[in-house]
Every structure is written in C-alpha cells, then in structure tokens.
Phi, psi and omega in degrees: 000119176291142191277139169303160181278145155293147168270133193301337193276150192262134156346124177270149239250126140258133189261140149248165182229089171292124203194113160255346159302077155031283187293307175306293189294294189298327145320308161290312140354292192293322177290297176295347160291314162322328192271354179065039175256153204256125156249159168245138182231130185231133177249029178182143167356313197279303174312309173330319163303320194296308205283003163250018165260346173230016166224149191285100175243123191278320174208183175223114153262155186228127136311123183277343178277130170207129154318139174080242164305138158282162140001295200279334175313294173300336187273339189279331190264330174320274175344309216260009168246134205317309191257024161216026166297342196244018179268134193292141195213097177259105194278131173238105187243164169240009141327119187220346186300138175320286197292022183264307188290357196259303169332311183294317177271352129311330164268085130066033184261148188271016149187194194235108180246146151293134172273322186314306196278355184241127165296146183288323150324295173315306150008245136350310171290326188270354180274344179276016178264294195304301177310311172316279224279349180281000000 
C-alpha cells in the first residue's frame, strides 16, 4: 500500500504585526510576504487577541503607541498568559529611549526594534534570529 506523500513545502511561518499605523503595517505585511511568511495584522490589543485565540502565531510584533492598551500593557498581559506566553514577542516602536528599550526586555519581549533606524529587511532579519533561537 503506498504511504500518502508528505507535501516537500515547509509551513510558512506565521507573524502577527500589531500596528495602527496603516502605512506602517501594510509596508511590513508586504515585505514579510515577499519573505515568504503567512501574516496577520491587528491594529490594536483587542483585534490581537481575536487572532491569537484562532491562529497558531510564531512570533509577534508589536507596537507600543496603540489605541486603547499600549503595547507594554498588552506584552505584560500576554507573558502572564499561559498559552500565550512562550510566543516571541520583538517590540517595534518609535519609542527609543533607554528605559523604554530596558522596560520593554523587561516584560519579556526578545528585541527592540527603532522602526525610524530600521529597514524592512532588517527586520525581517531580526525576527529569523529570533525564530532561530526558539
């Protein structure tokens, strides 16, 4: 009896991109499709919530200026939640200051990105270092 084929292609990678900037989100959104990653884009805590309670998400970025919650609220209630604690969370802001960047790898998120100082490659790069080390 032949064993069904495995498919050769590996699961694309899924990002959510928490962003209310537009512009911002749909800009990044392209670049990681271009990269060959499945994304979600939420423009606020709550929509964030929705897409991580029905989707498998390998990491996350997150803005910290957000309607409603900020950014550092939401990466503090994530950590404190079971099943979503061990998801990578590289916060990406334009927030720049030392205690913004010490707070932030203090609640746990595993980078920091300045979105002003960074490229949509880079990016890109730092989230597969970051996937690496998971």
């Amino acid at each position: 009896m032949d064993q069904p084929q495995s498919s050769s292609l590996p699961e694309k990678i899924t990002v959510l991109i928490v962003e209310d900037d537009s512009f911002m989100g749909s800009l990044l959104k392209r670049k990681f499709e271009q990269e060959s990653f499945s994304i979600f884009l939420a423009t606020n805590a709550e929509e964030a919530r929705g897409v991580l309670k029905s989707n498998r998400i390998a990491l996350m970025l997150l803005d910290i200026v957000l309607p409603g919650m900020d950014g550092f609220s939401f990466l503090k209630e994530l950590k404190a939640t079971p099943e979503f604690q061990n998801i990578p969370v590289i916060i990406t802001s334009n927030l720049g200051k030392p205690e913004e960047i010490e707070r932030g790898l203090a609640e746990g998120a595993s980078g920091y990105i300045i979105k002003a100082e960074a490229s949509t490659a880079e990016i890109v790069e730092k989230v597969r270092k970051v996937l690496e080390k998971k």
